[in-house]
C-alpha positions as protocol buffer text, in pm:
chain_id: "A"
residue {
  index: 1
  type: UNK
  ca { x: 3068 y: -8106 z: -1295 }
}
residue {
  index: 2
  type: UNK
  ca { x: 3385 y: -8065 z: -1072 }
}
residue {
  index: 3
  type: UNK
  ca { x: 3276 y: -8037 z: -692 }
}
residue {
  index: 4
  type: UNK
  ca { x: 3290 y: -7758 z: -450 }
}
residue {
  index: 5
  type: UNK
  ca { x: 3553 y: -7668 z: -283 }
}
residue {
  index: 6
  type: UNK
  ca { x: 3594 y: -7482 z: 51 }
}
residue {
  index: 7
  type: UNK
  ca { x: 3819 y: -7209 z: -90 }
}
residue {
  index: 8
  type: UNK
  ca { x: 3496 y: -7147 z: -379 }
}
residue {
  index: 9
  type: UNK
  ca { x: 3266 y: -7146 z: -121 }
}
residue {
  index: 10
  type: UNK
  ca { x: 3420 y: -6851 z: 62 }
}
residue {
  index: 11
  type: UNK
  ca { x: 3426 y: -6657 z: -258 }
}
residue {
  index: 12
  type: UNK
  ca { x: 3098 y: -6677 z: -327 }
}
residue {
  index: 13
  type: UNK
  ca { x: 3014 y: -6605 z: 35 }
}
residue {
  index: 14
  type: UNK
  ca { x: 3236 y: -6296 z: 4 }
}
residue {
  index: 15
  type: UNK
  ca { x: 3058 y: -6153 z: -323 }
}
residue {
  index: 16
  type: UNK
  ca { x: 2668 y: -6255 z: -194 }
}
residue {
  index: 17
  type: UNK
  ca { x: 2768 y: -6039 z: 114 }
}
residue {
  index: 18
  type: UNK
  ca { x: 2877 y: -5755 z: -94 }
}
residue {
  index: 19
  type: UNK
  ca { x: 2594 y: -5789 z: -278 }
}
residue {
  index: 20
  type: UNK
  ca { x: 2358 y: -5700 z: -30 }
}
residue {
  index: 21
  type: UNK
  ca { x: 2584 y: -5417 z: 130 }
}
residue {
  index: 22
  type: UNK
  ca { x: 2532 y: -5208 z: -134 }
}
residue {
  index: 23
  type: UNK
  ca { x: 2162 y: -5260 z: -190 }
}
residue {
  index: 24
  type: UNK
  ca { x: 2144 y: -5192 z: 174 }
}
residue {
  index: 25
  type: UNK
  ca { x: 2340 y: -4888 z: 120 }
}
residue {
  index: 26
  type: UNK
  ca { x: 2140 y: -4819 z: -204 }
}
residue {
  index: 27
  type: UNK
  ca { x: 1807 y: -4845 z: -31 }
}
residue {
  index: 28
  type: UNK
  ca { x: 1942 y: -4639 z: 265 }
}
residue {
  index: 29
  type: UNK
  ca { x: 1993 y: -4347 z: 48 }
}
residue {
  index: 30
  type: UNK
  ca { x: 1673 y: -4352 z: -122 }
}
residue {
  index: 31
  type: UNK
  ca { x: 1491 y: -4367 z: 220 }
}
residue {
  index: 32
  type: UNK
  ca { x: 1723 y: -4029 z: 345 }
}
residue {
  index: 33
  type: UNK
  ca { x: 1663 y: -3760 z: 70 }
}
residue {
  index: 34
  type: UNK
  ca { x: 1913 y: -3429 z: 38 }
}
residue {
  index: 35
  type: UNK
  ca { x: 1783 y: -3218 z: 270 }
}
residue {
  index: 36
  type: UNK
  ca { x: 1710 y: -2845 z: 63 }
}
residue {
  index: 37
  type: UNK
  ca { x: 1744 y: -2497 z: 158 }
}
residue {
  index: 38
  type: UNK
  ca { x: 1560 y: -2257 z: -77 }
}
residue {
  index: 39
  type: UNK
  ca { x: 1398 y: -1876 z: -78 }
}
residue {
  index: 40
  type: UNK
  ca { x: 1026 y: -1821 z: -23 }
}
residue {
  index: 41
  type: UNK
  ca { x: 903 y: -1669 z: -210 }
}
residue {
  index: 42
  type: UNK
  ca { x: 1175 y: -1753 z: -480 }
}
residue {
  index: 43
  type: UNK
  ca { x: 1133 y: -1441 z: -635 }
}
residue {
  index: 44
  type: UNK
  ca { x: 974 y: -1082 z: -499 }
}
residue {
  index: 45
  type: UNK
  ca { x: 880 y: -777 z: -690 }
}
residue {
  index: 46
  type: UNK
  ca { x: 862 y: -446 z: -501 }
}
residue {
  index: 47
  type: UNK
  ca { x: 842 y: -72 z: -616 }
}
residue {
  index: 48
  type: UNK
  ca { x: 1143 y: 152 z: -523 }
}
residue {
  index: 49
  type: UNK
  ca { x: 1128 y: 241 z: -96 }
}
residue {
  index: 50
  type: UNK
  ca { x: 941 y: -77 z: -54 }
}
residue {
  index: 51
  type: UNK
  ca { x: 1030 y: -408 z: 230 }
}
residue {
  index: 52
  type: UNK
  ca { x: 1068 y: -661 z: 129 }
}
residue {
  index: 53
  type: UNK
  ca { x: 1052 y: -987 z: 329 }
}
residue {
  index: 54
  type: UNK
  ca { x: 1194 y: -1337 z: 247 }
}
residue {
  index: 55
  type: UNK
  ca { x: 1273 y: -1665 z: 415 }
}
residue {
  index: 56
  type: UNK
  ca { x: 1523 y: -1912 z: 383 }
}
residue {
  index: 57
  type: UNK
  ca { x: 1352 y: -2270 z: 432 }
}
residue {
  index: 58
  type: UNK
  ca { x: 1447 y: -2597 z: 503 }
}
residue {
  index: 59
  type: UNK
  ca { x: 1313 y: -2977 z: 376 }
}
residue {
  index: 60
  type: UNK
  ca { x: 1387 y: -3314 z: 306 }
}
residue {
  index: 61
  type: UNK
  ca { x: 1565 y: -3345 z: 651 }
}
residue {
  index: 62
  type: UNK
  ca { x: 1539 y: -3727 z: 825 }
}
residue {
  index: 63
  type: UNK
  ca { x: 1454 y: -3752 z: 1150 }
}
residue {
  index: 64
  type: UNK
  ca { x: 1810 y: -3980 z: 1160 }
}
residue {
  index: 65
  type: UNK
  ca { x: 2000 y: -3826 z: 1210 }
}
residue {
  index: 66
  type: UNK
  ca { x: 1818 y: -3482 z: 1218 }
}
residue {
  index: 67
  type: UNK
  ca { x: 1940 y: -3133 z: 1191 }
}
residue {
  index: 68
  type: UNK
  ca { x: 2136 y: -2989 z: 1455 }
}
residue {
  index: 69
  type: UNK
  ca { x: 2310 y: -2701 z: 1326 }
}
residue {
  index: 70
  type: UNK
  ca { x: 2356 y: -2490 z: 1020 }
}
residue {
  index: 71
  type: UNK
  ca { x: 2562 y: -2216 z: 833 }
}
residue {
  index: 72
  type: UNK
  ca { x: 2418 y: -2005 z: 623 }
}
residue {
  index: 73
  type: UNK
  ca { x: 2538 y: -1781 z: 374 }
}
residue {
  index: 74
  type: UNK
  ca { x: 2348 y: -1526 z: 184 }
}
residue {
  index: 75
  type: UNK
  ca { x: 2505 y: -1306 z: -99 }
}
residue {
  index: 76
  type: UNK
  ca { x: 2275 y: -1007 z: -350 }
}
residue {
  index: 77
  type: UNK
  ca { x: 2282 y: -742 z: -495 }
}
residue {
  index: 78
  type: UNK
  ca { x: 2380 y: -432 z: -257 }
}
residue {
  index: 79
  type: UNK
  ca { x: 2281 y: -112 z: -541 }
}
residue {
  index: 80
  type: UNK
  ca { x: 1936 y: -314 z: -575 }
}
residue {
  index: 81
  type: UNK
  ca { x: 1802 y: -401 z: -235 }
}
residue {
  index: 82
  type: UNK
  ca { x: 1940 y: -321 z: 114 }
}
residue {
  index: 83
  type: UNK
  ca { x: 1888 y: -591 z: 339 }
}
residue {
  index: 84
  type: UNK
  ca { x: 1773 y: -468 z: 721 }
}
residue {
  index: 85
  type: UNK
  ca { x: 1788 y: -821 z: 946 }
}
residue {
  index: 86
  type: UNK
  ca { x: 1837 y: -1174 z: 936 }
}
residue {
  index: 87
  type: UNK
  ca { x: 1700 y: -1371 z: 1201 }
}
residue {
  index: 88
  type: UNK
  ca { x: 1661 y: -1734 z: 1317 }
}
residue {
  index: 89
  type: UNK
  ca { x: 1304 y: -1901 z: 1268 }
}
residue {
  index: 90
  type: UNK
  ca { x: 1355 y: -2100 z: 1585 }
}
residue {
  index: 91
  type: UNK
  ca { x: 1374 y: -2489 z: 1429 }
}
residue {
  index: 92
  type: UNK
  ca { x: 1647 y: -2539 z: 1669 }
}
residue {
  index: 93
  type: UNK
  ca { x: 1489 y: -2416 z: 2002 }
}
residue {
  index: 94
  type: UNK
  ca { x: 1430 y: -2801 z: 2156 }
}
residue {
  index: 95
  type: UNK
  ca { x: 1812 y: -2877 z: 2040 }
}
residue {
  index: 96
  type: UNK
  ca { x: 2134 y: -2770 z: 2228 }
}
residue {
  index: 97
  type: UNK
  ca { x: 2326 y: -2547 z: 1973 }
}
residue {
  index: 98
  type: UNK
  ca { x: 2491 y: -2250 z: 2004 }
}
residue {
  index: 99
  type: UNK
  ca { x: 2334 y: -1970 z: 1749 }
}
residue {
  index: 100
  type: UNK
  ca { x: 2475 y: -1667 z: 1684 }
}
residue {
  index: 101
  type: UNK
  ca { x: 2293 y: -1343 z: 1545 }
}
residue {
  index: 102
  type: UNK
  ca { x: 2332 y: -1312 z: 1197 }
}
residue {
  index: 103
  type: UNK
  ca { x: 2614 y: -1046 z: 1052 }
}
residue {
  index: 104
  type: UNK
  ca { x: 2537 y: -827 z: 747 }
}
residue {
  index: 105
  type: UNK
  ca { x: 2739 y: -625 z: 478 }
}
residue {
  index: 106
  type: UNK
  ca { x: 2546 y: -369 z: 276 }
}
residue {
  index: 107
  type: UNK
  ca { x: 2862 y: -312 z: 126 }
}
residue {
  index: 108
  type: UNK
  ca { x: 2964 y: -635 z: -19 }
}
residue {
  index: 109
  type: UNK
  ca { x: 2626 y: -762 z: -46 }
}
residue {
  index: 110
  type: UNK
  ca { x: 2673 y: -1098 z: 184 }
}
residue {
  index: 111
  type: UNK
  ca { x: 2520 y: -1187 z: 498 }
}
residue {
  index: 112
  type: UNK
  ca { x: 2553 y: -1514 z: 735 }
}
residue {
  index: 113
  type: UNK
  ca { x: 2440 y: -1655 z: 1025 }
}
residue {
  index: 114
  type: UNK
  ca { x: 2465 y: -2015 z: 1170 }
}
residue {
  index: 115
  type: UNK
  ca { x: 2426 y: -2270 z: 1521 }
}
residue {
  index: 116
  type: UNK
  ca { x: 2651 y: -2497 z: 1576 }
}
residue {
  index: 117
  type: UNK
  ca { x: 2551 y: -2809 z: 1821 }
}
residue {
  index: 118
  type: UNK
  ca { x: 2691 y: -2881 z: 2163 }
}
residue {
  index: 119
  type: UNK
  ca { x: 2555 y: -3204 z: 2218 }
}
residue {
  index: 120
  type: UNK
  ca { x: 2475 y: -3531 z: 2047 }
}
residue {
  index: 121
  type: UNK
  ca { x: 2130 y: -3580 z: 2102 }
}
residue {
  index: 122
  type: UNK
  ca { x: 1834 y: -3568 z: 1887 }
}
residue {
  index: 123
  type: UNK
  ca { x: 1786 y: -3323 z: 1581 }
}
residue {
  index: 124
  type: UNK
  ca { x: 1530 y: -3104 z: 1410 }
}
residue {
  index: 125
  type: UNK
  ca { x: 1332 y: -3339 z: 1099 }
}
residue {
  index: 126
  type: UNK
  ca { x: 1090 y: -3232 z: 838 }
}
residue {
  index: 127
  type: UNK
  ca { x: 962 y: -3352 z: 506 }
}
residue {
  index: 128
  type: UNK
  ca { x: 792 y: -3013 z: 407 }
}
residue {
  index: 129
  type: UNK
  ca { x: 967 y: -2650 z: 395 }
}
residue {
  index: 130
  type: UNK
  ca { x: 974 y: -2496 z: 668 }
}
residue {
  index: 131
  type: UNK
  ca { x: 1092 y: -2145 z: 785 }
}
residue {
  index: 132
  type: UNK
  ca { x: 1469 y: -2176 z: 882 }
}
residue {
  index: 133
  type: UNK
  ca { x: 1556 y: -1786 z: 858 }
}
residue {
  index: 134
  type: UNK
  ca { x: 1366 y: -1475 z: 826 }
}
residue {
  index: 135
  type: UNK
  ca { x: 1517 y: -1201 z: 603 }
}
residue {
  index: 136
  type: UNK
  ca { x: 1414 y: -846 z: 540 }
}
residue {
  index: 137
  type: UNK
  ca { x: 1533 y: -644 z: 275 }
}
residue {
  index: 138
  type: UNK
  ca { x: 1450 y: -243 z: 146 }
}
residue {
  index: 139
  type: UNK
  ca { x: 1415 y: -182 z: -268 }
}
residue {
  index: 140
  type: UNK
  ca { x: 1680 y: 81 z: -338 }
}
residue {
  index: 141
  type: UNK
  ca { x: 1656 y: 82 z: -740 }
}
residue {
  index: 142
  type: UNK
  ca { x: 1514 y: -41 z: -1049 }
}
residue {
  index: 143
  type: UNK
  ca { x: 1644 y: -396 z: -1124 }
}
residue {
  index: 144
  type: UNK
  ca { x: 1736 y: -741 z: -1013 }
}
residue {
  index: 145
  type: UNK
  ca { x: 1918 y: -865 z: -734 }
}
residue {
  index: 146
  type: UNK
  ca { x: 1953 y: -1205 z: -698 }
}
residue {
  index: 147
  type: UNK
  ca { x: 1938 y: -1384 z: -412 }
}
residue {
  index: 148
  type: UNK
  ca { x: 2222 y: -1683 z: -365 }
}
residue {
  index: 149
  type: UNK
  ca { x: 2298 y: -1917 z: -67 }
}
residue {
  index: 150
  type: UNK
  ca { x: 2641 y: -2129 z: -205 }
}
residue {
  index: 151
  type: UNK
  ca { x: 2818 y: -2212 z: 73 }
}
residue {
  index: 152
  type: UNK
  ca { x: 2545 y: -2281 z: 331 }
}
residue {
  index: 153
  type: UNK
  ca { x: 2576 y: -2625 z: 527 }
}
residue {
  index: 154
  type: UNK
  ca { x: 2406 y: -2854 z: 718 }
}
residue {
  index: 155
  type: UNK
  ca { x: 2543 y: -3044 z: 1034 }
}
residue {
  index: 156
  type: UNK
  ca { x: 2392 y: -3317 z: 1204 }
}
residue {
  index: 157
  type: UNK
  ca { x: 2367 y: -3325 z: 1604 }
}
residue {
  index: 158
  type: UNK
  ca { x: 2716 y: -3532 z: 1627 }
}
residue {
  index: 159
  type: UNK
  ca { x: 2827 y: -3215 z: 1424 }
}
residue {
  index: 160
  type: UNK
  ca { x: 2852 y: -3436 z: 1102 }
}
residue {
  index: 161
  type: UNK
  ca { x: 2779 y: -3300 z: 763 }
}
residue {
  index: 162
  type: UNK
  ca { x: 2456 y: -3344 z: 588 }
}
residue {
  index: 163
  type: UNK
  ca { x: 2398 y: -3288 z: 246 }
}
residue {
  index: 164
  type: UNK
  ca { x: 2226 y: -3005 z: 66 }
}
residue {
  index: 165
  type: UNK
  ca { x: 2099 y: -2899 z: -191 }
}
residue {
  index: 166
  type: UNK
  ca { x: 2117 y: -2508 z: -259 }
}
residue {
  index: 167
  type: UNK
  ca { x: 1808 y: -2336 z: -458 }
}
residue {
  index: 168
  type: UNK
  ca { x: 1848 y: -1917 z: -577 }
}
residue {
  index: 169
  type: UNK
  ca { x: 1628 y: -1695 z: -603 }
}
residue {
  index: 170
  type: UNK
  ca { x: 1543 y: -1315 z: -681 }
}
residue {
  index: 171
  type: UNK
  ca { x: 1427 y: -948 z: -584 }
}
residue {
  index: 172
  type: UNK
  ca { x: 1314 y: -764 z: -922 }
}
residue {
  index: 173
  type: UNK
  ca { x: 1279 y: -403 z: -865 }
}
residue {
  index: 174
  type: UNK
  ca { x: 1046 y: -110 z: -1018 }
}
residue {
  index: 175
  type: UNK
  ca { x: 1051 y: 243 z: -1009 }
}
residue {
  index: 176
  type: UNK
  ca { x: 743 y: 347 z: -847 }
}
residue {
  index: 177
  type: UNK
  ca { x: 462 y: 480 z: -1155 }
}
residue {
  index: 178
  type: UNK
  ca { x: 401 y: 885 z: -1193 }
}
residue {
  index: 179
  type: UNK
  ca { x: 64 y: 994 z: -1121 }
}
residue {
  index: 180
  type: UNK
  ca { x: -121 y: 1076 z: -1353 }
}
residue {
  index: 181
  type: UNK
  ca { x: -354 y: 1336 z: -1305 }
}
residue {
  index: 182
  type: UNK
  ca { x: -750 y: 1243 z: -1410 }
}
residue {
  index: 183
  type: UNK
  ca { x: -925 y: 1582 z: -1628 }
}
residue {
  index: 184
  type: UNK
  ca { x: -1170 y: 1663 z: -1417 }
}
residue {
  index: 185
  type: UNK
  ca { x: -1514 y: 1813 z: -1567 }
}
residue {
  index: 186
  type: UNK
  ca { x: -1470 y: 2202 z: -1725 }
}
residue {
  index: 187
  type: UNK
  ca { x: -1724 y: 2383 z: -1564 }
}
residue {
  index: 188
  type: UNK
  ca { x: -1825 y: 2690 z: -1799 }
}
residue {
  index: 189
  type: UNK
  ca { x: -1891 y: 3030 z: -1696 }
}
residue {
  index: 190
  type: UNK
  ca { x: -2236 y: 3142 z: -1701 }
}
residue {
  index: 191
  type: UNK
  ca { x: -2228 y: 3477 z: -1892 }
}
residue {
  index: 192
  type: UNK
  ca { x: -2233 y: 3814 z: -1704 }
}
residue {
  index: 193
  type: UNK
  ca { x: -2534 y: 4026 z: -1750 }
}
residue {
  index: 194
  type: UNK
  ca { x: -2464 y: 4353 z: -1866 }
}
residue {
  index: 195
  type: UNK
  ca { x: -2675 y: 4650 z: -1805 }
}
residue {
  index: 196
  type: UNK
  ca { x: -2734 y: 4882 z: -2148 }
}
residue {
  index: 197
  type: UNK
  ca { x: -2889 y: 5242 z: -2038 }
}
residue {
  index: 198
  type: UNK
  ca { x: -3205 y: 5362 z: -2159 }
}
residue {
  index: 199
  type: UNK
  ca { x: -3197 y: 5693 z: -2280 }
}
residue {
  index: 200
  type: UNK
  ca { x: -3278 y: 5958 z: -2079 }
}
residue {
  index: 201
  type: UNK
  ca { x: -3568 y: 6220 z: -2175 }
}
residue {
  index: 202
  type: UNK
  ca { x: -3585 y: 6583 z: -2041 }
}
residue {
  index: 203
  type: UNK
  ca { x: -3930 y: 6715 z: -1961 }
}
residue {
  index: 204
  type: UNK
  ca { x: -4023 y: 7040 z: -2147 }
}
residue {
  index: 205
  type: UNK
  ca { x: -4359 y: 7292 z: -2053 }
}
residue {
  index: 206
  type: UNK
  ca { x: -4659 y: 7118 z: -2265 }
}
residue {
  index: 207
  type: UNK
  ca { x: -4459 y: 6864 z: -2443 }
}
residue {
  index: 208
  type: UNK
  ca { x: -4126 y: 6613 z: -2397 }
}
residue {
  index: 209
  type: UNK
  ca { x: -3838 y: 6648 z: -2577 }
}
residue {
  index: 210
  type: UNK
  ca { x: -3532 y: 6413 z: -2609 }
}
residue {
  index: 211
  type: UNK
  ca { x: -3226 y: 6486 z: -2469 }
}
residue {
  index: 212
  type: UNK
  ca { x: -2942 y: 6639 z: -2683 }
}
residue {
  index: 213
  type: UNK
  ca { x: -2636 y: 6440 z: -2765 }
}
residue {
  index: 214
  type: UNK
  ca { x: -2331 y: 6626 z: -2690 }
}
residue {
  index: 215
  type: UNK
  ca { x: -2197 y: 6754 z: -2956 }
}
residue {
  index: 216
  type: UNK
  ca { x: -2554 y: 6809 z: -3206 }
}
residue {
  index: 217
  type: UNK
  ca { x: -2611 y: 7132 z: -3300 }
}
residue {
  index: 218
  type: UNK
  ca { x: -2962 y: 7109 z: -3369 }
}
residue {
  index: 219
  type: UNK
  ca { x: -3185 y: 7241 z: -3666 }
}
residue {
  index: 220
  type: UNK
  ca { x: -3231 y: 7626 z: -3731 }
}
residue {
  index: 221
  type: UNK
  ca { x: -3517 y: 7759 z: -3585 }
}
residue {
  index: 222
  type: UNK
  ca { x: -3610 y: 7915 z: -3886 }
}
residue {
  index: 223
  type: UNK
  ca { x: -3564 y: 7559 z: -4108 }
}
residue {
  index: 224
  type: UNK
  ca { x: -3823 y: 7524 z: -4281 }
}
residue {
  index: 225
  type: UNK
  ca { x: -4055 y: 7851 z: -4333 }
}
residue {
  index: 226
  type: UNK
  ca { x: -3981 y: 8041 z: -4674 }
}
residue {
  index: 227
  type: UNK
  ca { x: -3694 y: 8283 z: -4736 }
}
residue {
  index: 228
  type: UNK
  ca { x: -3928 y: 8549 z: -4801 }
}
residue {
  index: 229
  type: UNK
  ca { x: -4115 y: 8521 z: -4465 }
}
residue {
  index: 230
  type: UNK
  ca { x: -3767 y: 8504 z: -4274 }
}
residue {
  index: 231
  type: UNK
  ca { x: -3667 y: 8859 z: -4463 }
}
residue {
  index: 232
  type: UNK
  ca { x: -3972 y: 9023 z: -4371 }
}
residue {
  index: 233
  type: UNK
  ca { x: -3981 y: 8942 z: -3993 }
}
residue {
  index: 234
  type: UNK
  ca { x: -3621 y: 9033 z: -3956 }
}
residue {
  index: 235
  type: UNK
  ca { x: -3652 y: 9422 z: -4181 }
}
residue {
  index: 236
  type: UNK
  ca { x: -3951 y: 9427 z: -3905 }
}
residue {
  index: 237
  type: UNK
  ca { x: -3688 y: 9308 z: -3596 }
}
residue {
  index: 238
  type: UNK
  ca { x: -3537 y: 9601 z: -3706 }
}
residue {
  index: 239
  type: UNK
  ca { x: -3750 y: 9851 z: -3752 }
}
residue {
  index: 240
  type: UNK
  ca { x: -4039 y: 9971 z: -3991 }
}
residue {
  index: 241
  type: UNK
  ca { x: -3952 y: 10319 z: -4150 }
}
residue {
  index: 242
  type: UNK
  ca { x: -4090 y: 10575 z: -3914 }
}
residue {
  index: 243
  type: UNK
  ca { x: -4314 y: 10840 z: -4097 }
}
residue {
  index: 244
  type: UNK
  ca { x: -4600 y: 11060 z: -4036 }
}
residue {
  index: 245
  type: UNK
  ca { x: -4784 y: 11243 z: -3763 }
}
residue {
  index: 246
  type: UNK
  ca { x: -4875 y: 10876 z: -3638 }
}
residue {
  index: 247
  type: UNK
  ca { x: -4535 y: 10731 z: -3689 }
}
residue {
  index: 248
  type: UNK
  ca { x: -4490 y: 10705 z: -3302 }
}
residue {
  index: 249
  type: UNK
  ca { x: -4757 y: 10450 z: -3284 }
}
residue {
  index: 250
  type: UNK
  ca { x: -4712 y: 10322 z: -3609 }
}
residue {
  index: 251
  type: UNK
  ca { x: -4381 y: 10255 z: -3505 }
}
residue {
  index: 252
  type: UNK
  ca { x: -4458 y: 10053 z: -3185 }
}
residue {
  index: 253
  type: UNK
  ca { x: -4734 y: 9821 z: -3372 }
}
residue {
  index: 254
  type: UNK
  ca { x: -4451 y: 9716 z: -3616 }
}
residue {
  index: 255
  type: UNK
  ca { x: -4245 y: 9614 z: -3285 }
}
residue {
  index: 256
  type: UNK
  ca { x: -4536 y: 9451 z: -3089 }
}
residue {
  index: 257
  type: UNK
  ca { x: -4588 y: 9263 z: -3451 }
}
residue {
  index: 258
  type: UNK
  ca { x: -4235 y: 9165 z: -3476 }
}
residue {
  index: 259
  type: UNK
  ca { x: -4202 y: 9030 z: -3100 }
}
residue {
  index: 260
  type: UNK
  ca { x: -4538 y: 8839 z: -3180 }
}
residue {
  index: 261
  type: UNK
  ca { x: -4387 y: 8721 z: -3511 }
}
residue {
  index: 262
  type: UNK
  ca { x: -4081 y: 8620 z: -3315 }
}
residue {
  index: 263
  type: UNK
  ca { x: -4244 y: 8383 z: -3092 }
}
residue {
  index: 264
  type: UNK
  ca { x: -4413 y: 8225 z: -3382 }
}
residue {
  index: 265
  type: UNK
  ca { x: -4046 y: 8168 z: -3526 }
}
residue {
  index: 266
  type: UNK
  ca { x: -3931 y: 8033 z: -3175 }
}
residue {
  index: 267
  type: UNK
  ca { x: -4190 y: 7774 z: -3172 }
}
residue {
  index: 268
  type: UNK
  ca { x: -4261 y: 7692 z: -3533 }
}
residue {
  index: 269
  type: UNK
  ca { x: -3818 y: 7620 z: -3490 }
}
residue {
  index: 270
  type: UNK
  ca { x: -3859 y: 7412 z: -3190 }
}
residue {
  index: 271
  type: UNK
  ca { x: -4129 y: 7198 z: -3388 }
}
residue {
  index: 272
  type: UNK
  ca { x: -3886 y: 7190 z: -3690 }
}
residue {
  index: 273
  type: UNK
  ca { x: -3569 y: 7063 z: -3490 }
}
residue {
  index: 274
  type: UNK
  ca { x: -3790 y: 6767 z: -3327 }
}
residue {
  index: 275
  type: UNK
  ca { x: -3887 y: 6677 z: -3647 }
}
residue {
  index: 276
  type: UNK
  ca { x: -3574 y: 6703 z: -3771 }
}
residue {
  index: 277
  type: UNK
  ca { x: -3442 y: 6454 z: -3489 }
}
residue {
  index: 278
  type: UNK
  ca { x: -3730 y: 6184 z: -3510 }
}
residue {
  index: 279
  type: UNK
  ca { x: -3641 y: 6205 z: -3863 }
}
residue {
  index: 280
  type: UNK
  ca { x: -3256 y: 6074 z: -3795 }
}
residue {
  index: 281
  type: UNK
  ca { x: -3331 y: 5868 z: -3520 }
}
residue {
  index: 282
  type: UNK
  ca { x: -3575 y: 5631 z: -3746 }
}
């Protein structure tokens, strides 16, 4: 076995140093995660004329060497979703940075906003999302806008870069639903009484008669008695023949028997026609 020599002792010195440089470096890395910006809710869903509020959070930042500014760009969709502010969430308020209010284009669809630190000292840390920005949009029509942060940074409080990883997300957009009317119950009418006359009667001496339509004639007031009767009463109407010493007197009973004979006719007519009438009313 040849021996050691000093110049292979210095290698091997040299390469068991290296060695443990990287896993230092190695095990540094896993210990400091990429921080992460993201959208929470990662995706919304509103109806047309709806707000719409978002936030832009931030995790996975070590507390060395901490976050002590930011830049943050936001691009979407301007025909989908208007958006009305961007504000900061206040992670920075115990650091010394300079933050400026954020700047919008409806336009072009981009918005950003960012604090830059002014001294080295101690930054912001978190493990768990937190609220970094506070966005609020308006739905303007049906669709999807989505919702994209590339080029956003991260700076540490000695202003150094930190890396970041960048999540997207999404607005999807309805049209607000018709109304639809709901049938209500059909009420039906009740039916309308209507009022049928009785017929009216006219009251005769010694016996009631019904009113005459308009437009009856009647019976004859001789209907009904025999054609030989009817001649005789009428020759007598007109007169017997007149003859004789007595044919003054004779001549007067044949008148008085004819008026009398008359008034039989009149009322053996009016018994006739009501028969006649009960007759066509049955």
């Amino acid at each position: 076995m040849p021996p050691y020599t000093l110049r292979g002792m210095k290698k091997l010195a040299a390469t068991i140093s290296t060695v443990f440089a990287l896993a230092a470096v190695t095990f540094a890395a896993a210990q400091s995660p990429t921080a992460q910006l993201a959208f929470a809710p990662a995706s919304s869903s509103a109806t047309v004329g709806a707000s719409v509020a978002v936030d832009v959070t931030i995790a996975d930042v070590a507390a060395s060497p901490g976050l002590g500014g930011y830049a943050v760009d936001i691009a979407f969709n301007p025909a989908v979703v208007r958006m009305d502010s961007l504000t900061d969430a206040g992670v920075l308020a115990n650091s010394v940075a300079l933050c400026l209010p954020g700047q919008i284009n409806n336009t072009a669809g981009t918005a950003t906003i960012g604090c830059s630190p002014l001294f080295s000292l101690g930054g912001f840390s978190t493990m768990a999302p937190v609220a970094l920005l506070h966005a609020s949009f308006t739905a303007l029509a049906a669709g999807t806008s989505p919702l994209d942060l590339t080029g956003s940074t991260l700076q540490s409080p000695a202003n150094a870069a930190i890396a970041v990883g960048l999540s997207k997300g999404a607005i999807v957009v309805t049209a607000p639903q018709a109304a639809t009317a709901t049938p209500g119950r059909s009420s039906t009418p009740a039916p309308t009484a209507t009022a049928t006359p009785s017929p009216s009667a006219t009251a005769t001496s010694g016996a009631a008669t019904e009113a005459a339509t308009p437009g009856d004639t009647g019976a004859s007031p001789t209907a009904g008695l025999p054609q030989s009767v009817v001649e005789t009463v009428v020759a007598s109407a007109l007169g017997a023949p007149n003859t004789g010493t007595g044919g003054g007197s004779h001549g007067m009973a044949w008148a008085l028997a004819a008026a009398v004979t008359a008034i039989a006719l009149a009322l053996a007519g009016g018994v006739a026609f009501l028969r006649g009438r009960r007759g066509r009313a049955t």
